[in-house]
C-alpha positions in Angstrom: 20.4 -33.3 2.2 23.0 -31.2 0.6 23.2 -27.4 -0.1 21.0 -25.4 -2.9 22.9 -25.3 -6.4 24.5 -22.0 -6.8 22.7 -21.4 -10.0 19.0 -21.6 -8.6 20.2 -19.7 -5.1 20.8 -16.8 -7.6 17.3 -17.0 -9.4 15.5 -17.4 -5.9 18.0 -14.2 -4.8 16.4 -12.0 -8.1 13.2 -13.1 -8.3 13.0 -12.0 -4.7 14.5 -9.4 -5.2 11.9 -8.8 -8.2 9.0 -9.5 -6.1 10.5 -7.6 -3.0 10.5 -4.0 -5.4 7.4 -4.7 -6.8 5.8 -4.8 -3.2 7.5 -1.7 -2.5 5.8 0.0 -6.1 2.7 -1.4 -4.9 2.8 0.3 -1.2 4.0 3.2 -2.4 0.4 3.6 -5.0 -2.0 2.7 -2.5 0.2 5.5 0.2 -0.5 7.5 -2.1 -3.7 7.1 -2.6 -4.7 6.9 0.8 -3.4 10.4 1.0 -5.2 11.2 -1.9 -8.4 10.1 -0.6 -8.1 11.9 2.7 -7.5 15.0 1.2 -10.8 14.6 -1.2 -12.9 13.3 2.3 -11.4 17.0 3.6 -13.1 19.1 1.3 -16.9 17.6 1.5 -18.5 20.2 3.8 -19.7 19.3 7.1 -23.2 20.1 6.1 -23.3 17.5 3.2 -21.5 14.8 5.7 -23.5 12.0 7.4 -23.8 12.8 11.3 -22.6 10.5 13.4 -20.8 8.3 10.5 -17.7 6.5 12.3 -15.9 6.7 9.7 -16.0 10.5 8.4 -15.5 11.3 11.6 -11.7 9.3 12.2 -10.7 10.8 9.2 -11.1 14.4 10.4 
């Protein structure tokens, strides 16, 4: 079996490369949004939470 063509081993390098950023755009959105979310979770009063919810409760 002989080596990859150099003309495809460049298009597998840039559409990795492609795919690799837009994984990176992607992380970054739902980071922020994560961050985003906890910070909305933060401001509902303790009186309006559910007691004893598991998950209310890791967040704060």
């Amino acid at each position: 079996m002989g080596s990859v063509p150099p003309l495809l081993a460049f298009l597998l390098m840039v559409v990795s490369g492609w795919v690799h950023r837009r994984q990176l755009i992607v992380i970054e959105f739902l980071q922020a949004e994560n961050r985003l979310l906890k910070a909305a979770i933060a401001l509902i009063p303790r009186a309006l939470s559910i007691d004893g919810c598991p998950i209310v409760e890791s967040i704060s």
